[in-house]
matplotlib code that plots the C-alpha trace (Angstrom):
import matplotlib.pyplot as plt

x = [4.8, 8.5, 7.0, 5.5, 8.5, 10.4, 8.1, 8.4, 12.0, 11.7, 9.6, 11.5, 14.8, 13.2, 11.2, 14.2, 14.1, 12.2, 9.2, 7.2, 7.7, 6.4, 3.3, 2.4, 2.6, 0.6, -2.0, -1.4, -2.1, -5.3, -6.7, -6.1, -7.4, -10.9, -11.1, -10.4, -12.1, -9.4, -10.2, -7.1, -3.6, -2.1, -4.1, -3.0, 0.6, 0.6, -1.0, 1.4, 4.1, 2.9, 3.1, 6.8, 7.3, 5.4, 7.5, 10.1, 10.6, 8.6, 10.9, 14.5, 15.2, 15.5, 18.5, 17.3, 13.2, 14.3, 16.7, 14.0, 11.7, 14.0, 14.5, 10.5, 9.8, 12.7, 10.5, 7.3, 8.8, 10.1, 6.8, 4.9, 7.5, 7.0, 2.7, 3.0, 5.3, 2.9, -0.1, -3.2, -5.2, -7.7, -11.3, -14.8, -16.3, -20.3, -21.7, -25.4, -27.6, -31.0, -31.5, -32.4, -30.0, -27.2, -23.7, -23.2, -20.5, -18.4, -18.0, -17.8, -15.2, -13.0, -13.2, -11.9, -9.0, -8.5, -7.8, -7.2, -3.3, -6.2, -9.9, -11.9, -15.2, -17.0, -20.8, -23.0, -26.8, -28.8, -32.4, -34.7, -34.4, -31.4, -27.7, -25.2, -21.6, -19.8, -15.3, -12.3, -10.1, -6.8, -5.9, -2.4, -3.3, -6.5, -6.3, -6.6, -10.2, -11.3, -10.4, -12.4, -15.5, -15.7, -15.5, -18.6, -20.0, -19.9, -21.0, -24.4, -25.6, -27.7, -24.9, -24.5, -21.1, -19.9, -16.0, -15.3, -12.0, -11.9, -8.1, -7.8, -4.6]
y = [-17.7, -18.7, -21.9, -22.6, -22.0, -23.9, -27.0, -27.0, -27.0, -30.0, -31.8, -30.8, -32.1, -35.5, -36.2, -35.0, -37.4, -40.4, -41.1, -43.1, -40.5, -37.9, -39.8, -40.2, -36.4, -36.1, -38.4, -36.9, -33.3, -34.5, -35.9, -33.0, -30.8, -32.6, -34.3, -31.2, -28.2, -25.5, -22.5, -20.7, -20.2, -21.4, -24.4, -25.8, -24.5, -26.9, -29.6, -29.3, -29.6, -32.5, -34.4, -33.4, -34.9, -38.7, -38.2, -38.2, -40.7, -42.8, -42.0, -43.0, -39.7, -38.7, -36.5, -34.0, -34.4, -34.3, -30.6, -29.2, -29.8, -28.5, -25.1, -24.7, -25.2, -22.8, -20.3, -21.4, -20.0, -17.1, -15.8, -17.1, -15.2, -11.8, -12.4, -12.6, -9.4, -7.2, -8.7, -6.7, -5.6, -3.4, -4.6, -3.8, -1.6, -0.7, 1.6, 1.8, 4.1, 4.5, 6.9, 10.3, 12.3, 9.5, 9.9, 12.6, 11.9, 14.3, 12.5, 8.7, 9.8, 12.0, 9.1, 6.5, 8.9, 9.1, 5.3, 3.8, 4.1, 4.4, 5.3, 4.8, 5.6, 3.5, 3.9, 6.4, 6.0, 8.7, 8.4, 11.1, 8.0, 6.2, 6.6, 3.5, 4.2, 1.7, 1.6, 0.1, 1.0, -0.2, -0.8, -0.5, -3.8, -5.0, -2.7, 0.2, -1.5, -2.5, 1.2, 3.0, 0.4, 1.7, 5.5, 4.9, 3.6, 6.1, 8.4, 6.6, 3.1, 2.3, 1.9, -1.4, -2.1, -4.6, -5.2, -7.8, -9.0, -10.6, -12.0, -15.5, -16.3]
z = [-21.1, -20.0, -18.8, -21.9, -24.0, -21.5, -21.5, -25.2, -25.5, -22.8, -25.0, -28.1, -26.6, -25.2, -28.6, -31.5, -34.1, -32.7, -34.6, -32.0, -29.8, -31.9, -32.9, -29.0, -28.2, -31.3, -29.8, -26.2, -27.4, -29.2, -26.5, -24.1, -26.5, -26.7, -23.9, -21.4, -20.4, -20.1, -19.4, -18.0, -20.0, -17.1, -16.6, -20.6, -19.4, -16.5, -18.6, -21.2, -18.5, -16.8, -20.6, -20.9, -17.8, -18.7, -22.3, -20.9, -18.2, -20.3, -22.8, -20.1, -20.8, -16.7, -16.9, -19.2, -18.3, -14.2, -15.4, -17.4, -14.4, -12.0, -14.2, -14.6, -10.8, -10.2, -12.6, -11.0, -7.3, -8.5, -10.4, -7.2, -4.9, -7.3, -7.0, -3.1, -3.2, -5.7, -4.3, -4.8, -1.7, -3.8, -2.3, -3.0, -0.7, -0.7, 1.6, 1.8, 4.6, 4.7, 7.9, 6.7, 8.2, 6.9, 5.2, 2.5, -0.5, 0.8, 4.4, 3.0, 0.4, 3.2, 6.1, 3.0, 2.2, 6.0, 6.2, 2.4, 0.1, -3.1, -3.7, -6.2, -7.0, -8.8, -8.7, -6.4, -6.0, -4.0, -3.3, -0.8, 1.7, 0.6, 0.1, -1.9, -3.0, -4.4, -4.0, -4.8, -2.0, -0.8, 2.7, 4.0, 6.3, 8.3, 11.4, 9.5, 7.4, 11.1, 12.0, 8.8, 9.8, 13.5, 12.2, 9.9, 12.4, 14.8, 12.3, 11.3, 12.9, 10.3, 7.8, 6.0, 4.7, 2.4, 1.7, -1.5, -1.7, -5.4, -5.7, -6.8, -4.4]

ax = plt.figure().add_subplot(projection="3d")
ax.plot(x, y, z, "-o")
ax.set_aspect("equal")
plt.show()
């Protein structure tokens, strides 16, 4: 929320005492507020932003409106910088077999921990016929997910195997 407290003191310092240009933020904000569908935070962040920017050109206030914008974009980089550097690379993984002689727990869970940084179970369904497990597992990088494939694999052809990645970037 440093973007949002930085927007506002934008606004704040473009708007100060002037009455008109109060009255138009006021009428701004309403219609954003009914007129949008926001459903992110950071969607209302970025709207918020982009009507300290109209106030204050609009306003001839470019020197402090085109400094406030250069301090949030400097914040915008950095926080996208720090989301590239801690991105997540936790993935679904779903591992059904329906042979009869197919995977066991045991031998799923030890070829994951063979080729995964993290492994978690999440769900495990067993049938007479049918095996599903259900992981979030981390992969160090692609070769080593294209590597963990080929080894279950070899060890049943039947397998079906799903990976979900569900980041937003």
């Amino acid at each position: 929320f440093v973007m949002l407290a930085t927007t506002t003191m934008l606004i704040i310092s473009i708007v100060k005492s002037s009455l008109a240009l109060s009255l138009g933020l006021v009428g701004a904000l309403s219609i954003v507020r009914f007129r949008s569908a926001i459903k992110e935070p950071e969607e209302l962040t970025f709207l918020f932003l982009c009507i300290a920017l109209g106030l204050g050109f609009g306003a001839g206030q470019r020197l402090v409106t085109g400094l406030g914008f250069f301090l949030i974009l400097i914040f915008i980089r950095m926080r996208v910088r720090s989301q590239i550097a801690h991105d997540n690379r936790d993935m679904s993984l779903i591992i059904s077999s329906k042979s009869s002689e197919g995977l066991t727990l045991e031998q799923i869970h030890s070829v994951l921990q063979e080729f995964c940084v993290g492994v978690v179970l999440k769900r495990f369904d067993e049938s007479n016929d049918a095996l599903e497990a259900a992981y979030t597992v981390c992969f160090q990088n692609i070769e080593s997910l294209q590597r963990c494939k080929t080894k279950f694999r070899e060890m049943d052809q039947a397998i079906s195997i799903t990976f979900l990645d569900y980041s937003t970037t």
